[in-house]
PDBQT receptor file of N, H, CA, C and O in Angstrom, charges set to zero:
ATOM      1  N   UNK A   1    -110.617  31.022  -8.281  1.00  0.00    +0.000 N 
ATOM      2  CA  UNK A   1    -109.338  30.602  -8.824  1.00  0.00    +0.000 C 
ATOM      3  C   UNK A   1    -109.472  30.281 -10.305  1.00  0.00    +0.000 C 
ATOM      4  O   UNK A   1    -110.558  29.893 -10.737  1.00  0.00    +0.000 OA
ATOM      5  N   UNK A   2    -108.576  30.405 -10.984  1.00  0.00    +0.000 N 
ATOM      6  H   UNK A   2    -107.694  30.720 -10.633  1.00  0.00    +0.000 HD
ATOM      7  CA  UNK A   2    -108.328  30.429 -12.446  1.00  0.00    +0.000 C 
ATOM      8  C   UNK A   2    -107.360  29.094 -12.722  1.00  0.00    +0.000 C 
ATOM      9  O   UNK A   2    -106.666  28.587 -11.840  1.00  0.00    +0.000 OA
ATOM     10  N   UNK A   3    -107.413  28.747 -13.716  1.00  0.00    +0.000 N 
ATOM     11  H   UNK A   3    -107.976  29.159 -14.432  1.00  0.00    +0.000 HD
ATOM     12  CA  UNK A   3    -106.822  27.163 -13.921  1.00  0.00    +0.000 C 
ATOM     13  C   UNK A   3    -105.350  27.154 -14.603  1.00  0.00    +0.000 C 
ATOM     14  O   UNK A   3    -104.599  26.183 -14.702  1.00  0.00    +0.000 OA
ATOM     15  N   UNK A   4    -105.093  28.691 -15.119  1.00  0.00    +0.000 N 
ATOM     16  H   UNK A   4    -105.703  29.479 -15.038  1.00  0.00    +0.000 HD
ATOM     17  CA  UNK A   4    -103.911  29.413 -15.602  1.00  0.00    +0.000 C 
ATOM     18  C   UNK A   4    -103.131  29.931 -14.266  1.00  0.00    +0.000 C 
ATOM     19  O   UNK A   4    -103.408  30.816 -13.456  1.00  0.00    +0.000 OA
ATOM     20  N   UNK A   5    -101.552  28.605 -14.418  1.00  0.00    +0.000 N 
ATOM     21  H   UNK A   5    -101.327  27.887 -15.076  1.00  0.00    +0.000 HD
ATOM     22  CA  UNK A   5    -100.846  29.706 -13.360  1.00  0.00    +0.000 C 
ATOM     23  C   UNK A   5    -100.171  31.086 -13.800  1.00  0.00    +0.000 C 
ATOM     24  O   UNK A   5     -99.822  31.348 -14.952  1.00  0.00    +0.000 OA
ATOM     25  N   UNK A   6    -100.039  31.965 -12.635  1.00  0.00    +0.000 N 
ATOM     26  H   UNK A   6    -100.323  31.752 -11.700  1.00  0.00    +0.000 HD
ATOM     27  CA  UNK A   6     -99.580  33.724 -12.637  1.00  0.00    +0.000 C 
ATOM     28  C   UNK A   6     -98.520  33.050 -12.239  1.00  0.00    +0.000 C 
ATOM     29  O   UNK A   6     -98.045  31.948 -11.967  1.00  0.00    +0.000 OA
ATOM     30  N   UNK A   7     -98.302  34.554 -12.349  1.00  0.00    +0.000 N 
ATOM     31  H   UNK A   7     -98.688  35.450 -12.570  1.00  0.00    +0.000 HD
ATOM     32  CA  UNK A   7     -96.685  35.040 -11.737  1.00  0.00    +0.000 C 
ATOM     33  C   UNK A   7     -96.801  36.433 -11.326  1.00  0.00    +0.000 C 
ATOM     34  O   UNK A   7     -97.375  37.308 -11.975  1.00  0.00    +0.000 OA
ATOM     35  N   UNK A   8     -96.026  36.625  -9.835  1.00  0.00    +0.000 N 
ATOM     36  H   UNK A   8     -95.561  35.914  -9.308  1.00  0.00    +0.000 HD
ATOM     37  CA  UNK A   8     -96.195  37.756  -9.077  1.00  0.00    +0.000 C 
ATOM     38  C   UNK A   8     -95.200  38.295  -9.760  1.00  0.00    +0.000 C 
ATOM     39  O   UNK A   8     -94.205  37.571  -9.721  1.00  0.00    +0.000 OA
ATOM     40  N   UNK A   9     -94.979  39.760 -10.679  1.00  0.00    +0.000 N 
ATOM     41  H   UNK A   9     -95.787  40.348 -10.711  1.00  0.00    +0.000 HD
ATOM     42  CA  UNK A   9     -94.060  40.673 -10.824  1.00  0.00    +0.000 C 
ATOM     43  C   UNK A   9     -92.985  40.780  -9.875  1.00  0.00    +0.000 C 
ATOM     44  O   UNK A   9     -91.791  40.517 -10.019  1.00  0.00    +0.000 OA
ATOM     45  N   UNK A  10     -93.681  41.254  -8.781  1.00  0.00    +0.000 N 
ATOM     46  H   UNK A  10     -94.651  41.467  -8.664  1.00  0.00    +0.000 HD
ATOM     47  CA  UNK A  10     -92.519  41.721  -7.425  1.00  0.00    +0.000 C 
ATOM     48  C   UNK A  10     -91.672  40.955  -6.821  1.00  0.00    +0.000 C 
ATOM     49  O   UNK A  10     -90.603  41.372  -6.375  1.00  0.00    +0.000 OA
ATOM     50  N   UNK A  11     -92.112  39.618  -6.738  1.00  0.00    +0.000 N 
ATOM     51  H   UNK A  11     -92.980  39.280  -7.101  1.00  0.00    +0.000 HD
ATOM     52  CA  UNK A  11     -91.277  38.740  -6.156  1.00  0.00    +0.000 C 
ATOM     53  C   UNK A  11     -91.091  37.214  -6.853  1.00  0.00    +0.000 C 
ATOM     54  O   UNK A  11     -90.508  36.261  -6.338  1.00  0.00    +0.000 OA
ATOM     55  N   UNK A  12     -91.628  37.247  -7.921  1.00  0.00    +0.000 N 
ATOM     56  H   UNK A  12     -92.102  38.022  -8.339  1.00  0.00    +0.000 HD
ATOM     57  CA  UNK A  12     -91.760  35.937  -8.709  1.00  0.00    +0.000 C 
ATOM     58  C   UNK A  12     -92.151  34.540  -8.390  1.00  0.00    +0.000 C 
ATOM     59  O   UNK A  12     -91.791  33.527  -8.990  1.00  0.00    +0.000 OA
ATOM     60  N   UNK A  13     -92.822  34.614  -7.513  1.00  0.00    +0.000 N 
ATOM     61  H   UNK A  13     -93.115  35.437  -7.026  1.00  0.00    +0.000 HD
ATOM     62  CA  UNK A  13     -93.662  33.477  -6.719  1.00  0.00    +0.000 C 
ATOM     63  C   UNK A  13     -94.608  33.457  -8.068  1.00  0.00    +0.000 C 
ATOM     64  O   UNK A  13     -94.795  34.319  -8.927  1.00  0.00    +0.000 OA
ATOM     65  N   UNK A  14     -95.183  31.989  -7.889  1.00  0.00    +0.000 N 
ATOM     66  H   UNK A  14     -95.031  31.289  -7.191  1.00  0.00    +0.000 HD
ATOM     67  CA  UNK A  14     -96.070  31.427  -8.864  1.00  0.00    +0.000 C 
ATOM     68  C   UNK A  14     -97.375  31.152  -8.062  1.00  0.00    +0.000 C 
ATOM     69  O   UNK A  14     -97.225  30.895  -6.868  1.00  0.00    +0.000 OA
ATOM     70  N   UNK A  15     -98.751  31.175  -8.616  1.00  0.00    +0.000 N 
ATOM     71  H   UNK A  15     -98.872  31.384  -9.586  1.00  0.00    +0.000 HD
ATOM     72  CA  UNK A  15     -99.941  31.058  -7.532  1.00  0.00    +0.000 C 
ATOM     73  C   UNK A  15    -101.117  31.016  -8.902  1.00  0.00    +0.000 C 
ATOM     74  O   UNK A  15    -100.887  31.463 -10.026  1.00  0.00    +0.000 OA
ATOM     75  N   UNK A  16    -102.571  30.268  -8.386  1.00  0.00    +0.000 N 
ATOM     76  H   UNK A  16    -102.758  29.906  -7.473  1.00  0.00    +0.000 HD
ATOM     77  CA  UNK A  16    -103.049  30.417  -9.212  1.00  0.00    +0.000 C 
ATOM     78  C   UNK A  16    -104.224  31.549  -9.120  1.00  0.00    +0.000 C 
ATOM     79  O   UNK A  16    -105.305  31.700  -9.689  1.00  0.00    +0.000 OA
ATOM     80  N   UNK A  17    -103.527  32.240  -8.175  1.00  0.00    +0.000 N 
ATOM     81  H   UNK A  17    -102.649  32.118  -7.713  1.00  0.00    +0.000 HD
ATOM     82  CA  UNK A  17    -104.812  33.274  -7.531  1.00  0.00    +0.000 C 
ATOM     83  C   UNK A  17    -104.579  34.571  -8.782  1.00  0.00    +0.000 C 
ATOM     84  O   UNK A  17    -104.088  34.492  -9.908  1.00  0.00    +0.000 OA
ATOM     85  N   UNK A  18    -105.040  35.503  -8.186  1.00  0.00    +0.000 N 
ATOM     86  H   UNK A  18    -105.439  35.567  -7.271  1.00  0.00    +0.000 HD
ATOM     87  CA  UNK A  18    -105.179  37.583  -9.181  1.00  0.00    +0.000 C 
ATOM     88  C   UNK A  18    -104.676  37.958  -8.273  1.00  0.00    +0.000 C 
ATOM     89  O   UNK A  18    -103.903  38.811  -8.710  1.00  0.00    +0.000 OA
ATOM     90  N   UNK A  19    -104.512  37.893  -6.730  1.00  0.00    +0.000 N 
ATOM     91  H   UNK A  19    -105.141  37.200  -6.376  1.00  0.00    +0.000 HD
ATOM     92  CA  UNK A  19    -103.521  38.244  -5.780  1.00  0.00    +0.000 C 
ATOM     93  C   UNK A  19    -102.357  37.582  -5.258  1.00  0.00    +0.000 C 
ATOM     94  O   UNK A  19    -102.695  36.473  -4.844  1.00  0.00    +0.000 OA
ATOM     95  N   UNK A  20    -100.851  37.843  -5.067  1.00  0.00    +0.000 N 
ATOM     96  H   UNK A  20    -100.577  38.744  -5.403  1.00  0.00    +0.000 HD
ATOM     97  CA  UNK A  20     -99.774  37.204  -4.368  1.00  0.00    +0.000 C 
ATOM     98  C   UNK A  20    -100.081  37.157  -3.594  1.00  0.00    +0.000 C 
ATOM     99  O   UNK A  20    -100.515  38.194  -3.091  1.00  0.00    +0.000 OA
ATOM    100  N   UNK A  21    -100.125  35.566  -2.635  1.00  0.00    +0.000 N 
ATOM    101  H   UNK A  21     -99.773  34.724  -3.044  1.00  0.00    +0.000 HD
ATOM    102  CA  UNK A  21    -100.612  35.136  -1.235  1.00  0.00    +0.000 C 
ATOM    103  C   UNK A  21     -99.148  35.848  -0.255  1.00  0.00    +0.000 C 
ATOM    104  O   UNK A  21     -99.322  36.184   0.916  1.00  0.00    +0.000 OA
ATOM    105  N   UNK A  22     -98.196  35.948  -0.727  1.00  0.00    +0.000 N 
ATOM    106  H   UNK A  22     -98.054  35.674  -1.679  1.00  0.00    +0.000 HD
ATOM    107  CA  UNK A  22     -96.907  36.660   0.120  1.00  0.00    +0.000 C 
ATOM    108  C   UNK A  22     -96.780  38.405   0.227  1.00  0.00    +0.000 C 
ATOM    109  O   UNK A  22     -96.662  39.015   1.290  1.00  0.00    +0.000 OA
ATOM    110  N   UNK A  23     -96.834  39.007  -1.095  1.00  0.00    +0.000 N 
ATOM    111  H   UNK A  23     -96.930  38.511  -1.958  1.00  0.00    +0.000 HD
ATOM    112  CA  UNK A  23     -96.954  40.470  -0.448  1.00  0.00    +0.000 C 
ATOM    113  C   UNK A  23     -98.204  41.390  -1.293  1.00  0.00    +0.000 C 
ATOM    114  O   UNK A  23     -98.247  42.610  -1.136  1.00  0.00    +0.000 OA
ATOM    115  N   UNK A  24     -99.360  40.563  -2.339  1.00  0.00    +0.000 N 
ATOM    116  H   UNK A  24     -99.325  39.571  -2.467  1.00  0.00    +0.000 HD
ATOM    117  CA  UNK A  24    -100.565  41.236  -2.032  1.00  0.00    +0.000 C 
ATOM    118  C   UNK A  24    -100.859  42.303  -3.562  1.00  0.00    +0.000 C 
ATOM    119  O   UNK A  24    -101.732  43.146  -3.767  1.00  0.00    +0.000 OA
ATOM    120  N   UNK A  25     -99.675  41.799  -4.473  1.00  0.00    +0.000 N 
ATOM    121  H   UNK A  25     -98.965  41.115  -4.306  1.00  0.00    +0.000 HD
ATOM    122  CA  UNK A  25     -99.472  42.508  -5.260  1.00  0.00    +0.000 C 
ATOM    123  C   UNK A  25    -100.254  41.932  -6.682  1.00  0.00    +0.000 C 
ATOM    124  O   UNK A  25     -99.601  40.962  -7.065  1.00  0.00    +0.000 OA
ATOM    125  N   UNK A  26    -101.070  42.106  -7.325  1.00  0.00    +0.000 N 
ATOM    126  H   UNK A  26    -101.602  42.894  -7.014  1.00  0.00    +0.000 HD
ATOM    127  CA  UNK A  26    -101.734  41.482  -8.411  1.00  0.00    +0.000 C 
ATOM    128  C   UNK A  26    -100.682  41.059  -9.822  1.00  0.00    +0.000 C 
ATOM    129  O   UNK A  26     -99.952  41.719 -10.562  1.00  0.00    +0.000 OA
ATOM    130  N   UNK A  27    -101.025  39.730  -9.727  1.00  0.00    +0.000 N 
ATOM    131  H   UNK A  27    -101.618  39.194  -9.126  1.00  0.00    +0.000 HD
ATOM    132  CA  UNK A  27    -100.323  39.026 -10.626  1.00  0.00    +0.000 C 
ATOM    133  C   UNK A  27    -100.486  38.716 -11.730  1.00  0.00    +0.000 C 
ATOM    134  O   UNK A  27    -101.653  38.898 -12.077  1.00  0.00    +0.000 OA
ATOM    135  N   UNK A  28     -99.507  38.098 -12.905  1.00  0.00    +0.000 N 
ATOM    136  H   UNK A  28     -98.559  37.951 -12.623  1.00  0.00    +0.000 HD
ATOM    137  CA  UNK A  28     -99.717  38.087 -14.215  1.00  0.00    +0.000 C 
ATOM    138  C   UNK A  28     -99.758  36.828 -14.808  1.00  0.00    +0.000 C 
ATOM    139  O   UNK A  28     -99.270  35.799 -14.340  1.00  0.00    +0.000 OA
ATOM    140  N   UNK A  29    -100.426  36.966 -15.972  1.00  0.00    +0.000 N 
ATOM    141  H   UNK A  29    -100.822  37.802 -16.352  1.00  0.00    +0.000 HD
ATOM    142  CA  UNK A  29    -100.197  35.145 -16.756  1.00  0.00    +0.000 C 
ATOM    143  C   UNK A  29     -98.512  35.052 -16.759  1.00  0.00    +0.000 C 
ATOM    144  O   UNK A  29     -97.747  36.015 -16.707  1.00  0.00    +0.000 OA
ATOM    145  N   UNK A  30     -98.218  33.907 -16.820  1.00  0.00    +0.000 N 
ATOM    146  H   UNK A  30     -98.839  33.125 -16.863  1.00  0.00    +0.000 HD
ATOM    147  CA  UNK A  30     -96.880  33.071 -16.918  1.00  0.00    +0.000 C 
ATOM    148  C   UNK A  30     -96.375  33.010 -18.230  1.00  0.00    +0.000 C 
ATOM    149  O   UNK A  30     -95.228  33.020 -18.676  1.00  0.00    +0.000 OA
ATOM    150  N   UNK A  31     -97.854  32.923 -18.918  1.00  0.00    +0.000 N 
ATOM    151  H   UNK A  31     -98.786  32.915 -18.556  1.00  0.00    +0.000 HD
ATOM    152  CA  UNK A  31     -98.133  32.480 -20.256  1.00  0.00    +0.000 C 
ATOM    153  C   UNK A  31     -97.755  33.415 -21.264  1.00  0.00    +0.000 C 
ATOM    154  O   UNK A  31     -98.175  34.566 -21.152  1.00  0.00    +0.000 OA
ATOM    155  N   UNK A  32     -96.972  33.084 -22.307  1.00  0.00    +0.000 N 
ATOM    156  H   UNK A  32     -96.631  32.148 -22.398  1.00  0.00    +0.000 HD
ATOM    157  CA  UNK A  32     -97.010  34.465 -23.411  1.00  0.00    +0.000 C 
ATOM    158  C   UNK A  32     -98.167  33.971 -24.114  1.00  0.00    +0.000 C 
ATOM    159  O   UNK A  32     -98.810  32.928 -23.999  1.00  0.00    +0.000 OA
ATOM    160  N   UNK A  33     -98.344  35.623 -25.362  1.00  0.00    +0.000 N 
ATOM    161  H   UNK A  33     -97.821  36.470 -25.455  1.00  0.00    +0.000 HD
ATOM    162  CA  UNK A  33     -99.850  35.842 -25.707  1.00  0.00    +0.000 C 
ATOM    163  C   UNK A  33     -99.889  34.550 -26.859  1.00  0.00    +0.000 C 
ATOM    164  O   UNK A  33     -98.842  34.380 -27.484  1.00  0.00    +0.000 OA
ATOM    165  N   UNK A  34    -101.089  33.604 -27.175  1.00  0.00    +0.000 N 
ATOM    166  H   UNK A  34    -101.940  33.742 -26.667  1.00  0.00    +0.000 HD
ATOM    167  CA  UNK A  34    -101.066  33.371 -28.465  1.00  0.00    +0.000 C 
ATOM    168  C   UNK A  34    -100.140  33.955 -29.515  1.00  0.00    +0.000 C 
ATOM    169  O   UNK A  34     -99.865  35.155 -29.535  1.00  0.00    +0.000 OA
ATOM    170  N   UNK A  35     -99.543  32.844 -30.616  1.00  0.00    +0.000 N 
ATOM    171  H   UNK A  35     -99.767  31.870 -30.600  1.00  0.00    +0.000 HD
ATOM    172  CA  UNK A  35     -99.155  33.017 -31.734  1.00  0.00    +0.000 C 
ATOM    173  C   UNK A  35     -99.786  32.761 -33.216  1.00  0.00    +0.000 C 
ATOM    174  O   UNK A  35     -99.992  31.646 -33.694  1.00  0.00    +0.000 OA
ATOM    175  N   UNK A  36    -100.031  33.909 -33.799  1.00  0.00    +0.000 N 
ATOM    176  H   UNK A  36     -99.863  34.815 -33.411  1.00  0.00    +0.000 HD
ATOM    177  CA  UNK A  36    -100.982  33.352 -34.911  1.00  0.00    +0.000 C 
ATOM    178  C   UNK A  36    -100.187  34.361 -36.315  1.00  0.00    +0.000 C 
ATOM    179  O   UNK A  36     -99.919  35.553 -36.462  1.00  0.00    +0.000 OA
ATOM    180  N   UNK A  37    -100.019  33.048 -37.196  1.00  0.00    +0.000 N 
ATOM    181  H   UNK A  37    -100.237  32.080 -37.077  1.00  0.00    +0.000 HD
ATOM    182  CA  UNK A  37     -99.585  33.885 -38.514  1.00  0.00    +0.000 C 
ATOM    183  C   UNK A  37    -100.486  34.669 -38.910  1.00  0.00    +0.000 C 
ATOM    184  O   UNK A  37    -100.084  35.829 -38.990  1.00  0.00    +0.000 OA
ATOM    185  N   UNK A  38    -101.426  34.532 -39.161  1.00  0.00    +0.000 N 
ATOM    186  H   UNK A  38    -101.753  33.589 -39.095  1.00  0.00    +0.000 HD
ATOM    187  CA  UNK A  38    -102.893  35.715 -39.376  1.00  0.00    +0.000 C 
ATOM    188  C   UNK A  38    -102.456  37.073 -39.023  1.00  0.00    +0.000 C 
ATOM    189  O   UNK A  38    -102.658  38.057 -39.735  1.00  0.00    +0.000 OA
ATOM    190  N   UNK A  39    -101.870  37.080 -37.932  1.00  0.00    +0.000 N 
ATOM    191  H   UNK A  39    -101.707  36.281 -37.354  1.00  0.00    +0.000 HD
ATOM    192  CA  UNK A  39    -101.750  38.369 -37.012  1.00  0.00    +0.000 C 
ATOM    193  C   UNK A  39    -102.151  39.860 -37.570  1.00  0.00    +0.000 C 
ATOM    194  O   UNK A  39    -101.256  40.586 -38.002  1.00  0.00    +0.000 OA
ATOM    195  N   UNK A  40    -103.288  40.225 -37.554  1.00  0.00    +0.000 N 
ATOM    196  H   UNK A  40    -104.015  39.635 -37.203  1.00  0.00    +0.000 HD
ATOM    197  CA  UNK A  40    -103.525  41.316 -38.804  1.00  0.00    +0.000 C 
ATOM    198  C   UNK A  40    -102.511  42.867 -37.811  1.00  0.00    +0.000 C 
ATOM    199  O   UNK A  40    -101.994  43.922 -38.179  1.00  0.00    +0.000 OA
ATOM    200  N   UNK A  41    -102.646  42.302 -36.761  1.00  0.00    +0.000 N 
ATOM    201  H   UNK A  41    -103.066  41.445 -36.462  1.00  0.00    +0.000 HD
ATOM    202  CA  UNK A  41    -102.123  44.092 -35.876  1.00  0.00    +0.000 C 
ATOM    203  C   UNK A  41    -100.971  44.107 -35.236  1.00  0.00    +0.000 C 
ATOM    204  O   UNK A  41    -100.616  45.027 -34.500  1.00  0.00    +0.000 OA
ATOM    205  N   UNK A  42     -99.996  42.589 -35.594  1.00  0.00    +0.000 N 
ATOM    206  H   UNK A  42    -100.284  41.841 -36.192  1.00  0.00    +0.000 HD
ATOM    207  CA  UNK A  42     -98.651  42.224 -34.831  1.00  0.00    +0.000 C 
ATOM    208  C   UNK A  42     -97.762  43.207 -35.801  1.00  0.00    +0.000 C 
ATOM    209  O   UNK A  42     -96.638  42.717 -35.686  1.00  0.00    +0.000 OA
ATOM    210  N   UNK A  43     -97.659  44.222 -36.611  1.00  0.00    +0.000 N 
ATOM    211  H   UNK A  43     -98.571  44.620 -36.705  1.00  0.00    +0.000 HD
ATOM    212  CA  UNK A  43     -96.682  44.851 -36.811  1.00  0.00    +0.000 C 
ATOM    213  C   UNK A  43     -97.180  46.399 -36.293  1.00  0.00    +0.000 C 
ATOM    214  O   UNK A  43     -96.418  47.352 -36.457  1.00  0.00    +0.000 OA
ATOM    215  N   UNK A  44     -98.382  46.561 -35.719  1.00  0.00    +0.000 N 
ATOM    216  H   UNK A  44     -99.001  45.787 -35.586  1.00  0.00    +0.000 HD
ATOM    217  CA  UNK A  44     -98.476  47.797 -34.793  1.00  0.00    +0.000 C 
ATOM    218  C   UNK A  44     -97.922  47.865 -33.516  1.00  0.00    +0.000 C 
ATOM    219  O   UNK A  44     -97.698  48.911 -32.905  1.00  0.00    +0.000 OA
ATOM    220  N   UNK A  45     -97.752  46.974 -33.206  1.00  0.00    +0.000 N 
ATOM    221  H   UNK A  45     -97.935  46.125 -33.702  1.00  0.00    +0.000 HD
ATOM    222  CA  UNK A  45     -97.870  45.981 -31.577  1.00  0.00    +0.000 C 
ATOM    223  C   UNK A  45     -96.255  46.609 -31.514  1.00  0.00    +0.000 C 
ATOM    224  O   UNK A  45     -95.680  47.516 -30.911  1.00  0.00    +0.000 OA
ATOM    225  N   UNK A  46     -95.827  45.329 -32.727  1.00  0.00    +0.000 N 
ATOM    226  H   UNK A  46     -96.294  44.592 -33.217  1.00  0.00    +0.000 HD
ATOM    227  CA  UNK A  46     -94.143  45.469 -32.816  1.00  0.00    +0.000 C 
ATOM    228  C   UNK A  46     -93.432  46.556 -33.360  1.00  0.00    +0.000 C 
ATOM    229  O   UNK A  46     -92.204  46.608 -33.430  1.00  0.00    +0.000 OA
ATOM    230  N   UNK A  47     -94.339  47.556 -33.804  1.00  0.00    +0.000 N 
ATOM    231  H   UNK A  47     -95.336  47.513 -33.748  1.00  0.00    +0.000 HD
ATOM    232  CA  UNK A  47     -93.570  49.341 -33.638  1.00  0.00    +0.000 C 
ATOM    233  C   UNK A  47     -94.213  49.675 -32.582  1.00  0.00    +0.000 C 
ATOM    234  O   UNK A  47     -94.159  50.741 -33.196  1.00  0.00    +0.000 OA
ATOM    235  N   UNK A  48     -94.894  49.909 -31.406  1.00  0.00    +0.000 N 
ATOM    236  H   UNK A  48     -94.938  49.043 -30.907  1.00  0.00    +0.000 HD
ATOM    237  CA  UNK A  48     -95.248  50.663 -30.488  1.00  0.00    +0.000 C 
ATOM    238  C   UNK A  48     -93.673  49.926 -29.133  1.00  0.00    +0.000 C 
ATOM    239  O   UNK A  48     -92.845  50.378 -28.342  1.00  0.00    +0.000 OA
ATOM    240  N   UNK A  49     -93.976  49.076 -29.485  1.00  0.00    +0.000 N 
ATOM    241  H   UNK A  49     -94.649  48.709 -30.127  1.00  0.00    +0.000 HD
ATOM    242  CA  UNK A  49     -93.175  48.096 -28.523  1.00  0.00    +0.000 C 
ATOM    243  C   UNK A  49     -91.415  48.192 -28.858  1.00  0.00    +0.000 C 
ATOM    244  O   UNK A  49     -90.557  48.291 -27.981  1.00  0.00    +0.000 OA
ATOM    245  N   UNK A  50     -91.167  48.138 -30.276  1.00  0.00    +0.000 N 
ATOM    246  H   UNK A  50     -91.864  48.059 -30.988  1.00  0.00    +0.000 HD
ATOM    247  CA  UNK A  50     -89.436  48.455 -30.476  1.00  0.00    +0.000 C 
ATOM    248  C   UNK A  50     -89.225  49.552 -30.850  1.00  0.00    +0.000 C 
ATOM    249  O   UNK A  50     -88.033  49.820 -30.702  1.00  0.00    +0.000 OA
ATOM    250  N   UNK A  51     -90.012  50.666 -31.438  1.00  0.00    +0.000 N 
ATOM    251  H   UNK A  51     -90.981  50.448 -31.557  1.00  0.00    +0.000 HD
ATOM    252  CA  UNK A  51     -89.864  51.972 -32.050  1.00  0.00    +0.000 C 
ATOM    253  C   UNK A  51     -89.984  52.037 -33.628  1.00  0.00    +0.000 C 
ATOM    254  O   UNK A  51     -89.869  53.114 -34.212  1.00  0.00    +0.000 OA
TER     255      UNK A  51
């Protein structure tokens, strides 16, 4: 177990497992990524991502 709660995509149950204990589906951080003014590659990120 990981000390970061997920979140199941499919059904949005919260767990602190890499698997949903309800339908089995591998889950995601809750968490958005770090924010850092530094960001040397956040305007590649943010054209691959808006066009």
């Amino acid at each position: 177990m990981v000390g970061r709660i997920r979140r199941c995509p499919s059904d949005g149950s919260y767990t602190l497992n890499f698997f949903c204990p309800h339908c089995g589906n591998q889950t995601r951080t809750a968490h958005p990524a770090r924010y850092s003014p530094q960001d040397r590659y956040g305007k590649y990120r943010r054209r691959i991502r808006y066009g």
